[in-house]
C-alpha positions in Angstrom: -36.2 226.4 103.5 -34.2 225.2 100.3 -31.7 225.9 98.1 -32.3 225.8 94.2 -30.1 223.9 91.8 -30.5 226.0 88.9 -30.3 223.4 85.9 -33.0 224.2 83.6 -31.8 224.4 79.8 -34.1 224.8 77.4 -34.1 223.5 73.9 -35.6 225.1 70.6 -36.8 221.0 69.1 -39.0 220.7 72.5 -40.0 224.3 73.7 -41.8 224.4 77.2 -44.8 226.2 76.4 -45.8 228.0 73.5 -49.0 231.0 73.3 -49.7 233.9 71.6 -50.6 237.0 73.8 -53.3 239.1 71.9 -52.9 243.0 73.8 -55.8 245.7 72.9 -55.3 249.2 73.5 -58.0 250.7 75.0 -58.7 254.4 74.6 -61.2 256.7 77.0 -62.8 259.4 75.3 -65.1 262.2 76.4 -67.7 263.7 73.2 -69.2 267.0 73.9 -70.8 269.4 72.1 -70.7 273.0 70.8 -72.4 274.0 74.6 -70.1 271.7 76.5 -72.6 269.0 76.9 -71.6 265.0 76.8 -73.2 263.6 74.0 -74.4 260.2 73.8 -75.7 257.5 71.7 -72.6 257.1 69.2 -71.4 253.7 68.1 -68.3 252.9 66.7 -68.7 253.6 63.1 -68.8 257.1 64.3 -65.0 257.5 65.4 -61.6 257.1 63.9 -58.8 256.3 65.6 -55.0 256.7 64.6 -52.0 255.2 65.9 -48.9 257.4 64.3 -51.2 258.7 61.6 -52.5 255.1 60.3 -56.3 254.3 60.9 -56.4 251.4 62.8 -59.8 248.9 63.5 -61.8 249.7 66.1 -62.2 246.3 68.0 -63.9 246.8 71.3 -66.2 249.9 71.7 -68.6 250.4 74.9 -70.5 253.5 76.3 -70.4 254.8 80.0 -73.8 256.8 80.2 -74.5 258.1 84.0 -72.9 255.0 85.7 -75.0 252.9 83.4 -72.7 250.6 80.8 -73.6 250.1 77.6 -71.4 247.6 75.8 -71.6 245.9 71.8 -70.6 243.0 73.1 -72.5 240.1 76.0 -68.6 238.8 76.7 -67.3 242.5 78.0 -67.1 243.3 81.3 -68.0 246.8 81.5 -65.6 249.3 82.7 -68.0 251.1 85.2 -68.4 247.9 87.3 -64.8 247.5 88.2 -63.3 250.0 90.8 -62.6 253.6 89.8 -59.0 255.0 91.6 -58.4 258.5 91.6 -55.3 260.2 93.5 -56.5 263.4 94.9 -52.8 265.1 95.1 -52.3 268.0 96.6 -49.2 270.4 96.2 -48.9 272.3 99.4 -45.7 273.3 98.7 -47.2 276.3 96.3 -50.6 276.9 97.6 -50.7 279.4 99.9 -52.4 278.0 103.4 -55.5 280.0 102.7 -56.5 278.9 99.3 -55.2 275.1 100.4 -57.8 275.2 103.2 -60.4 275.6 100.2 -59.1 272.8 97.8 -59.3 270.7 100.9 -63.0 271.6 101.7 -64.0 270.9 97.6 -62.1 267.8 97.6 -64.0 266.6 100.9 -67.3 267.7 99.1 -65.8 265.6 95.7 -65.5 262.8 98.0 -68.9 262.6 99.7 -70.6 263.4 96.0 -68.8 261.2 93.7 -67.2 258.4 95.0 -69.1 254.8 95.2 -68.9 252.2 97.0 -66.9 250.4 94.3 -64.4 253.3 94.4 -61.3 254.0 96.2 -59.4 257.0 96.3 -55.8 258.0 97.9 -55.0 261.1 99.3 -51.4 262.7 98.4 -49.4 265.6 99.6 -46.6 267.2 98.6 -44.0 269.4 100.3 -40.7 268.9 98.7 -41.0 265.6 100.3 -44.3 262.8 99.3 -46.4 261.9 101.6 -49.6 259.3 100.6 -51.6 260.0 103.8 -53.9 257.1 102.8 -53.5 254.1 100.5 -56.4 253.6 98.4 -59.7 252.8 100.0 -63.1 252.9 99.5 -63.6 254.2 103.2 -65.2 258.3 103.5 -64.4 258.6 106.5 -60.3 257.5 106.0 -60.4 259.7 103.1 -61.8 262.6 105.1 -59.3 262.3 107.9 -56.3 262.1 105.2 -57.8 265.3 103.7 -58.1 267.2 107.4 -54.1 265.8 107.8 -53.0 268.2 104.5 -54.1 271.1 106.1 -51.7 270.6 108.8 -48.8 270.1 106.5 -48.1 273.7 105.1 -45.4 275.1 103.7 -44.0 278.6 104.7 -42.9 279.3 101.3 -46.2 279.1 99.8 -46.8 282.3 101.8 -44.2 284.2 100.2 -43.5 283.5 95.9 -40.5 283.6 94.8 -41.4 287.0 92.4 -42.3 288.6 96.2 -38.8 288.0 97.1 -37.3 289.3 94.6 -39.5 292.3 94.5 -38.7 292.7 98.0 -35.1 292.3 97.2 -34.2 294.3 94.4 -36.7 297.3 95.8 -34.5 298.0 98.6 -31.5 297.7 95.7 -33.0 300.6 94.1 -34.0 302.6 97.4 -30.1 302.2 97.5 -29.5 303.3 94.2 -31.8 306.7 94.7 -29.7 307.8 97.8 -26.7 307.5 96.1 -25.6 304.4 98.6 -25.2 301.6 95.4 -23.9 301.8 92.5 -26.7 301.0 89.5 -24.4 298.2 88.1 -23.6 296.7 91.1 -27.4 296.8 92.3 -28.5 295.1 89.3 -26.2 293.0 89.0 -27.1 292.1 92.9 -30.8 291.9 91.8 -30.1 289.4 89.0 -28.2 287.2 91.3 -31.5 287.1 93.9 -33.7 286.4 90.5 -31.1 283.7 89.5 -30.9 282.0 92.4 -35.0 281.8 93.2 -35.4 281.0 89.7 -33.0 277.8 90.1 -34.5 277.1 93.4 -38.2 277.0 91.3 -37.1 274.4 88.7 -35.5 272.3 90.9 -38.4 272.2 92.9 -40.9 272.0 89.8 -38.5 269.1 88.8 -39.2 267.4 92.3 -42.8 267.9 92.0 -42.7 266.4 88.4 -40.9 263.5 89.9 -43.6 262.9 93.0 -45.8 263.1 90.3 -44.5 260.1 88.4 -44.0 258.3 91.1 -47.4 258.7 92.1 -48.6 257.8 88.8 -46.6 254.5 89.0 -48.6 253.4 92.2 -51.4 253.1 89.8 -49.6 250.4 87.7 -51.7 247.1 87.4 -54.8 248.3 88.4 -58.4 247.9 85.7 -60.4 250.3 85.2 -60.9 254.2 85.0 -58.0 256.3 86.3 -58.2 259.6 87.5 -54.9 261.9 89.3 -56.6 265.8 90.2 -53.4 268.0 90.5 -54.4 270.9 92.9 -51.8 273.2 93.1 -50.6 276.9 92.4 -47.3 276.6 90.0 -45.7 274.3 87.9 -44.0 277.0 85.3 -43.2 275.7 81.6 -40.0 278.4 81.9 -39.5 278.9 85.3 -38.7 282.4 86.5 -39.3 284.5 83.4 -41.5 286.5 85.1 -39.3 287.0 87.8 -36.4 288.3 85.1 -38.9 290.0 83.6 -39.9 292.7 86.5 -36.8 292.6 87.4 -34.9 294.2 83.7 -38.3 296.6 83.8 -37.5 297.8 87.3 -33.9 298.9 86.6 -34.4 300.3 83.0 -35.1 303.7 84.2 -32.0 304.0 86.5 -29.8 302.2 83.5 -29.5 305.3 80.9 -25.9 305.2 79.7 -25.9 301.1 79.7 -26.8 298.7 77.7 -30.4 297.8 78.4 -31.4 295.0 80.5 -31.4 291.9 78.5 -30.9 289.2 81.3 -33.0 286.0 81.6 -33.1 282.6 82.7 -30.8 280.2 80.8 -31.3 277.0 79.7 -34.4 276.2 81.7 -37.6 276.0 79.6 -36.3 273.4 77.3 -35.9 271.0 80.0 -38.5 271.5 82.1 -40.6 271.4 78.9 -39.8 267.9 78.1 -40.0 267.2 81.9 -43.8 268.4 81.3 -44.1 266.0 78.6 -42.1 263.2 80.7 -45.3 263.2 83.0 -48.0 263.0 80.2 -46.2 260.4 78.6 -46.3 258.3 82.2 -49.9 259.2 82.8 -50.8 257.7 79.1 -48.7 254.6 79.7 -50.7 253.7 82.9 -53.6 255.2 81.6 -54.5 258.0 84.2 -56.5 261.2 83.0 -54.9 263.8 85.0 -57.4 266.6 86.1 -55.1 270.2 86.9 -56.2 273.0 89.5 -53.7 276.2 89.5 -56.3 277.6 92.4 -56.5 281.4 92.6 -53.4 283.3 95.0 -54.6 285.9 97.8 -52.9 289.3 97.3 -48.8 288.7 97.5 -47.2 291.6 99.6 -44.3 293.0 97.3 -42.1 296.1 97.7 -44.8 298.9 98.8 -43.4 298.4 102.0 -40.6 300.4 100.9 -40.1 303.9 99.8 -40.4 303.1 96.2 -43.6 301.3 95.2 -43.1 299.4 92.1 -45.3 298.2 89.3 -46.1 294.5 88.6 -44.7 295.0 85.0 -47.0 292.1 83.5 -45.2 289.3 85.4 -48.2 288.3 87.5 -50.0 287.7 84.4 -47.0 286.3 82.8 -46.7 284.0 85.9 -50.4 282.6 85.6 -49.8 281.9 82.1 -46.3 279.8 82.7 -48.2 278.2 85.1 -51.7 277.4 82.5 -49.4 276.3 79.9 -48.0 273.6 81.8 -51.3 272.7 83.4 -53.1 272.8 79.6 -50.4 270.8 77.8 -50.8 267.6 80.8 -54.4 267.9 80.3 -54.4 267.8 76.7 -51.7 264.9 76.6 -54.0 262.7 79.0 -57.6 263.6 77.6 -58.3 265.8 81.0 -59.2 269.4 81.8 -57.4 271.9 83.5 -58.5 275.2 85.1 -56.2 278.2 86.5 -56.1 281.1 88.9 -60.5 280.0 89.8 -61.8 280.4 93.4 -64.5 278.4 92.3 -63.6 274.6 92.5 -66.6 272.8 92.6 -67.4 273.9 89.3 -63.8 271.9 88.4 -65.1 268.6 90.4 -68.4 268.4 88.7 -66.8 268.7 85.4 -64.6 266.1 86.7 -67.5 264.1 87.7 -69.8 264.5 83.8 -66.3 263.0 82.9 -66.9 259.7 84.9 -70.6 259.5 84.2 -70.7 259.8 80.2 -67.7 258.4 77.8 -66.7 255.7 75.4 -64.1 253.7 75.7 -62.2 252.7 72.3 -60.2 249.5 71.5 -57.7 248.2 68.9 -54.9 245.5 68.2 -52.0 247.0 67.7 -49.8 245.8 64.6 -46.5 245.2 67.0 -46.0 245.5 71.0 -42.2 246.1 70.6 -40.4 249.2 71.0 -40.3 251.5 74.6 -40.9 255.2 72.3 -44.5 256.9 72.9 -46.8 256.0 70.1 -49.1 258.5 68.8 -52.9 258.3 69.4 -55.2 260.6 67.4 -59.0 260.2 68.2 -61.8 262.0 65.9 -65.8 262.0 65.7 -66.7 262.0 61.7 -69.1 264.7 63.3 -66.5 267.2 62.9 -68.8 269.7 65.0 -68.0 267.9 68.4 -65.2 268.2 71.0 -63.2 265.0 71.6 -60.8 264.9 74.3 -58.7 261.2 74.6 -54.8 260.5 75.6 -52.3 261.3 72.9 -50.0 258.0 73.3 -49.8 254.6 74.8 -46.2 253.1 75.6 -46.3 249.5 74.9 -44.6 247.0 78.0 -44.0 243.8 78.2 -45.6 241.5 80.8 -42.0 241.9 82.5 -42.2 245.7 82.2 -45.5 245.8 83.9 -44.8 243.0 86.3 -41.8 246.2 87.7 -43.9 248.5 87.9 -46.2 246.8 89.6 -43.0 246.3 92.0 -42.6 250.4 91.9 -46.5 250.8 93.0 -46.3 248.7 95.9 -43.7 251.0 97.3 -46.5 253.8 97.6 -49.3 252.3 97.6 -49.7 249.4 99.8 -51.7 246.5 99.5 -50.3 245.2 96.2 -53.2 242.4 94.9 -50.9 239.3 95.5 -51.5 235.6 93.8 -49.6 234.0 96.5 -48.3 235.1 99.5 -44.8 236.6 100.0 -42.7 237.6 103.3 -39.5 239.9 103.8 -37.4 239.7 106.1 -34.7 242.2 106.7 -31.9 242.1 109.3 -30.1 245.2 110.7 -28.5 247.6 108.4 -24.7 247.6 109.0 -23.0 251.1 107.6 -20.6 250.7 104.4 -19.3 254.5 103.8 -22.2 256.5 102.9 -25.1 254.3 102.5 -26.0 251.3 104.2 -26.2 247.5 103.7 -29.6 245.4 104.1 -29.6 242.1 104.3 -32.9 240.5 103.5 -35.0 237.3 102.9 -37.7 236.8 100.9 -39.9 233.6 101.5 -42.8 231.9 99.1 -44.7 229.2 98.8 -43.3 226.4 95.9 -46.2 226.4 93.9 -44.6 227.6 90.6 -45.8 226.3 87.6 -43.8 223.4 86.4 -43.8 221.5 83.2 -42.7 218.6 81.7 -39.4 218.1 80.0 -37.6 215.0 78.8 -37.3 213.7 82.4 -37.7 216.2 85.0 -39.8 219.2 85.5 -39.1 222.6 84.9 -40.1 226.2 85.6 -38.3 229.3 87.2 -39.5 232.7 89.0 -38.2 235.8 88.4 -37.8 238.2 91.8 -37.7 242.1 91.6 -36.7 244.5 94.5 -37.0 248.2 94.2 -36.3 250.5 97.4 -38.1 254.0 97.9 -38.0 257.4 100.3 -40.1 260.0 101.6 -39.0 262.9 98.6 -40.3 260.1 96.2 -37.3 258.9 95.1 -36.7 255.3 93.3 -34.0 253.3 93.2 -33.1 251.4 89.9 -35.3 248.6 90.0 -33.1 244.8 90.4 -34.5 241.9 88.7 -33.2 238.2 88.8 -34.8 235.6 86.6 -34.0 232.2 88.3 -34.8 228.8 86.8 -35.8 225.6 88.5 -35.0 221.7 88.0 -36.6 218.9 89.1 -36.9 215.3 89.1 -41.0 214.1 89.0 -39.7 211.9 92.2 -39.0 215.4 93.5 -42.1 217.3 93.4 -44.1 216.0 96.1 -40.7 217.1 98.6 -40.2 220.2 96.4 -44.0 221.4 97.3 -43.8 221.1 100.5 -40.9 223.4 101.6 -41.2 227.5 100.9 -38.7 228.8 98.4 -35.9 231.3 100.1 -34.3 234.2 98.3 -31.7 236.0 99.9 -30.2 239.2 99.1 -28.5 242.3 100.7 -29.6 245.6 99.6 -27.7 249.1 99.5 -30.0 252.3 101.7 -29.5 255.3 102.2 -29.8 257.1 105.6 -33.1 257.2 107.1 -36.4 256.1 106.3 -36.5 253.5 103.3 -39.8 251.4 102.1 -38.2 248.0 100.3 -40.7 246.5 97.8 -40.0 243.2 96.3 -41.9 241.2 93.7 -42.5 237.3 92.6 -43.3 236.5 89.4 -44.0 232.7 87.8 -42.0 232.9 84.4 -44.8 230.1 83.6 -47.7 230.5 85.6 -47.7 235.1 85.2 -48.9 235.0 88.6 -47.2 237.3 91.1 -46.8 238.3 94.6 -45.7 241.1 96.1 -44.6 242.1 99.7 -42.9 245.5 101.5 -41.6 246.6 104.7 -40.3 249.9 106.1 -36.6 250.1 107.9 -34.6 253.2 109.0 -30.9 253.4 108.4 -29.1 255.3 111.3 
């Protein structure tokens, strides 16, 4: 092991190494017709694409007809040879155990229909707390025993919704109120309070799904080729719990004569768990994953007929699937996917998903700038005005830096990080400081940085990344240090022959906690990756 001298200065008369990166954007886009059906056979004089409004050229174009590539140019690799990665993510946190059991059984039929041997998949589950039961792999049988594990990981709210305990709730309220043993006030007031309280509980755990979500969608940073993320779940409301408010003022408006009637509903939520919906489209774009959205159909919900005063639905079932489509439309639209709500019949959603893969084109253009973090606009459109295009609505430009962390972020999740040279972590025992703990670690690689010549001496540098994730999903603020190197030319036979050593103590919190860190030649843009697991107690 060695310690670096870090001596490197750069000057602006003789500048290390000097390039110009060329970046295209590329664009997937499904064509159908007025029927629904793909249609093939365009070239690229028959689309338009926009970027904020402004046509730009279209400089790489090539067709995906039924697995079979069709590119303009000999120098292309086409798409469909390189591996297609889909994340089959299921939320059994909403879907009732029933239903789930049927998701399950079309995703093991999507598995043994669509996937190739080029392919991998990764199995997710969610239930208030990620789980990736499976990395990716190309293996049917891994992928069928990660699917047979999410049927033993139920949730016993998904049983119950949170309008069915309300309606539970407030009916005994106004069983109360018809014997004359509550006041009407006081048992609406008390019936609000129940609808407030499940209404927070739903956007904070709507937020947390969201947030598993993006995290999941990070895992797919760094990776070629077609993306694909199938949501199969039962809610995700764009304003959580107006249903709920909704049956709630109806219920009480006949016992309320003499009052004001009942205006109450939730505050304050729908505007941010809008632009939390958005949040995720806008990540899906910017690592360029369709995302595919099930809201499978509910069995009958018990509600308050088990009291003496049977209650109407009021419209919020109705008003419940549609919170739940508009969220499940808009993510769709934003990523150029399809969504489908309240349907018993799946396969029909995995064979659309599956015409997807087999027939589309894939658009590319050079962007006038790669600078700025902001979402930028992407409009795609046939001259054919007749036909159905579906494409992503942005791209988010990153640096090689930027997509060097989140490449740090993915391997987290999603293990088995492609590596250019090999990396180890060590870590030594975490040692308690207040609430959280301290990690020391060390992270060993081989010295076979890039170095180049200057004046006398050689000179290069790596930059290292660490990022620490949970079990909910959660991701710590991602630590990077760029570090330079100095050498004499005597020096380099020495200096190759000895692994480089960072060291660096970390800050955990209690329990289970999956360090990833990251090695990246400032010269070279090679990079390797490494994780490990340790439990804080």
């Amino acid at each position: 092991m060695k310690t670096l001298a870090l001596l490197l200065a750069l000057t602006q008369q003789q500048p290390l190494v000097e390039s110009i990166e060329v970046r295209v954007v590329n664009v997937d886009v499904v064509v159908t017709d007025k029927s629904g059906k793909p249609v093939s056979g365009l070239t690229a004089n028959d689309f338009v694409i926009l970027e904020d409004g402004k046509a730009q050229p279209i400089t790489n174009f090539y067709e995906v007809r039924s697995g079979e590539g069709k590119t303009t140019t000999e120098t292309t690799t086409a798409v469909e040879q390189k591996p297609r990665r889909f994340v089959l993510f299921v939320d059994n946190y909403s879907l009732h155990p029933d239903v789930r059991n049927d998701v399950v059984a079309s995703l093991d039929r999507f598995v043994d229909k669509t996937l190739e041997p080029r392919d991998e998949a990764s199995i997710v589950s969610w239930n208030r707390s990620l789980k990736i039961l499976t990395p990716f792999t190309s293996d049917k049988a891994v992928l069928h025993d990660a699917l047979a594990k999410v049927t033993k990981i139920g949730s016993v709210t998904s049983v119950s919704s949170p309008l069915a305990r309300v309606q539970a709730h407030c009916a005994k309220n106004v069983d109360a109120v018809k014997s004359a043993r509550m006041a009407v006030m006081v048992a609406y007031d008390d019936c609000i309070l129940a609808a407030r309280e499940e209404t927070e509980e739903l956007a904070l755990s709507s937020r947390q799904l969201m947030g598993a979500i993006n995290t999941t969608l990070n895992t797919l940073a760094g990776f070629e080729g077609r993306k694909v993320l199938v949501l199969a779940g039962a809610e995700l409301p764009v304003k959580p719990g107006q249903e709920i408010y909704q049956w709630a003022n109806h219920l009480f408006m006949p016992y309320m004569k003499g009052f004001d009637a009942p205006i109450e509903q939730p505050k304050d939520v729908g505007t941010v768990q809008t632009l939390a919906i958005e949040t995720v489209g806008q990540t899906a774009n910017a690592q360029g994953v369709t995302l595919y959205l099930i809201a499978a159909a509910l069995p009958g919900e018990p509600n308050s007929v088990a009291y003496s005063s049977a209650t109407s639905d009021n419209g919020a079932d109705f008003l419940h699937r549609q919170n739940t489509a508009s969220a499940y439309n808009t993510l769709a639209d934003l990523t150029g996917g399809l969504s489908v709500t309240r349907t018993s019949k799946l396969d029909i959603m995995f064979d659309a998903i599956a015409r997807d893969l087999d027939a589309y084109y894939s658009l590319g253009y050079k962007p006038n700038d790669y600078a700025g973090s902001t979402p930028r606009a992407i409009a795609v459109q046939t001259k054919d005005r007749s036909l159905t295009v579906r494409a992503r609505k942005t791209w988010t430009a990153k640096t090689a830096d930027e997509q060097f962390a989140d490449r740090v972020v993915s391997n987290i999740y999603a293990p088995g990080m492609k590596s250019d040279f090999k990396v180890a972590i060590k870590a030594q025992k975490p040692q308690k400081q207040g609430n959280a703990f301290t990690v020391p670690i060390e992270v060993t690689f081989p010295a076979g940085l890039t170095l180049l010549p200057q004046e006398n001496g050689l000179a290069g540098g790596f930059t290292f990344a660490v990022a620490v994730g949970n079990s909910l999903g959660g991701v710590s603020t991602i630590f990077k240090q760029p570090q330079s190197i100095s050498i004499e030319r005597a020096e380099e036979a020495g200096f190759r022959q000895t692994p480089i050593t960072y060291t660096a103590a970390l800050k955990v919190s209690h329990g289970e906690n999956i360090i990833s860190v990251g090695i990246l030649d400032q010269i070279g843009r090679t990079a390797g990756f490494a994780r490990m697991t340790i439990v804080a107690e």
